[in-house]
C-alpha positions in Angstrom: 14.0 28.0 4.9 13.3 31.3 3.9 9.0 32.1 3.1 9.2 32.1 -0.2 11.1 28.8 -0.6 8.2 27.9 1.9 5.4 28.9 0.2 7.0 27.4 -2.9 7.3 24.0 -1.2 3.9 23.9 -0.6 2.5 24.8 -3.1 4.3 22.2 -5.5 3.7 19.9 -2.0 0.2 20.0 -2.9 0.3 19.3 -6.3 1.8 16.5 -6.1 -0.3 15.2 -3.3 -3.8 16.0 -5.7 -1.7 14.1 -8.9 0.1 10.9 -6.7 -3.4 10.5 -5.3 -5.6 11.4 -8.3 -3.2 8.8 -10.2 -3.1 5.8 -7.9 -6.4 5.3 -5.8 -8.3 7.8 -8.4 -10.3 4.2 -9.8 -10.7 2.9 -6.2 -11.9 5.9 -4.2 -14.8 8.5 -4.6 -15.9 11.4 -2.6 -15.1 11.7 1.0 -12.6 8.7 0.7 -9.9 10.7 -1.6 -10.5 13.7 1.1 -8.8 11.5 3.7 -6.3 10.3 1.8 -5.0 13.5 0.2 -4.9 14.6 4.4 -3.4 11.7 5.2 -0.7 11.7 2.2 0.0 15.6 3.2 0.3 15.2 6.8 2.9 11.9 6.2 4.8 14.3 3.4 5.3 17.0 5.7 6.2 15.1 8.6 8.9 13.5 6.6 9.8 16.5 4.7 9.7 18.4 8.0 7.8 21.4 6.9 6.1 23.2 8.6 4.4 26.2 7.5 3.1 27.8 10.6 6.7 29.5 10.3 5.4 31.3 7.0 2.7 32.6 9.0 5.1 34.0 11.8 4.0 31.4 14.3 7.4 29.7 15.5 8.1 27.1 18.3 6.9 29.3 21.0 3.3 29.2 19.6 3.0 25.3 18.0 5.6 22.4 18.4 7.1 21.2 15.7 4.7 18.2 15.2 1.9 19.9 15.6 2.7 22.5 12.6 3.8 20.0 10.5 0.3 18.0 11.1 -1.6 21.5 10.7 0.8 22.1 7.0 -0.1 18.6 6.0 -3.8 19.3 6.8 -3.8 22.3 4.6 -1.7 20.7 1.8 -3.9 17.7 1.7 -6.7 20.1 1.7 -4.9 22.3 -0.9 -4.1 19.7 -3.0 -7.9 20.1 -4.5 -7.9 23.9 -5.0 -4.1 23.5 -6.8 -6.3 21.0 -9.1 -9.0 23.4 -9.8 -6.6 26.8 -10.2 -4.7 24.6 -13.1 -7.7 23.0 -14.6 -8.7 27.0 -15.1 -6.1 27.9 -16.3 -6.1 25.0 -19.1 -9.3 26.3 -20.3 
């Protein structure tokens, strides 16, 4: 996968990681909770999806395994997922 597709992949990665959140455990959990979740819903999405963006940042396999950029993507994507949120909510108004 080519950067751009990359970059593309997680940035729509991470909006659907703030919404699927957001939309199911939004009435349950407050604060800190979501936090983990959202990591813990983009570190399980980008095991499975196998992404791992330390290749957009020119970091292959001889800096990172595999797993461990994956879990470092999913960080950031969980992370993301709020500042995806706030870039469209400003953009709405």
């Amino acid at each position: 996968m080519d950067s751009a597709n990359l970059f593309s992949a997680l940035v729509i990665l991470a909006t659907f990681t703030e919404w699927a959140t957001e939309r199911l455990f939004g009435l349950w959990l407050k604060g800190q909770w979501m936090v983990y979740l959202s990591a813990a819903v983009g570190v399980t999405l980008c095991l499975l999806l196998r992404l791992d963006g330390m290749q957009l940042l020119g970091l292959g396999q001889s800096y990172f395994h595999p797993v461990a950029g994956q879990v470092i993507t999913g960080l950031i994507v969980g992370a993301g997922s709020s500042a995806v949120h706030g870039f469209f909510k400003k953009i709405k108004s």
